[in-house]
N, C-alpha and C positions, 0 to 999 in steps of 0.2 A: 076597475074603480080605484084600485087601489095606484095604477099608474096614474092617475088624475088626480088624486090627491097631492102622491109627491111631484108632478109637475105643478102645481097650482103654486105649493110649499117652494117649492125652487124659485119660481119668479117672484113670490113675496121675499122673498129671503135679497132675493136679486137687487128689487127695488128700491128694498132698504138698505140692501148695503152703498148702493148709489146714491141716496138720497143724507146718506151721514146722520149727522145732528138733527138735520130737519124731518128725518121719518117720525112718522106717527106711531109705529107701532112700539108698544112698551119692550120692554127688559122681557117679560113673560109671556109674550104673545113669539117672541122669536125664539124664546127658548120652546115654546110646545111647536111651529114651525119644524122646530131643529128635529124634534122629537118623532114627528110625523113622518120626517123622512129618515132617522133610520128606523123605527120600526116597519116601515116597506120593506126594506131593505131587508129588515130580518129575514122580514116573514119569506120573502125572493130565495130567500138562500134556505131557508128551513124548509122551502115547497109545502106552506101551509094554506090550506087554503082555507079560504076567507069566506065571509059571508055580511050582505049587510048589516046586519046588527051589528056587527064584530066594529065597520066602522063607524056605526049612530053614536058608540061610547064615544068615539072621539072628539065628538061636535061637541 
């Protein structure tokens, strides 16, 4: 689950970075994006494991 979230975060991040000026998403939608994928990250390297709830907070 937690791979599919920071893939989903990678291709938004993608789109708007291609899309420049004209993206939609705010200043703070790409900063929590950003956000999303290093706490994956973390959590990959800490070998934490997760649980859904863990990611409902994020939503």
């Amino acid at each position: 689950m937690i791979n599919n979230t920071k893939k989903i975060a990678e291709i938004q991040l993608n789109k708007h970075r291609l899309e420049g000026p004209t993206s939609k998403l705010s200043i703070l939608e790409v900063a929590q994006l950003m956000d999303m994928i290093r706490t994956s990250d973390q959590m990959k390297q800490s070998g934490h494991s997760h649980s859904i709830f863990h990611s409902i907070a994020y939503n």
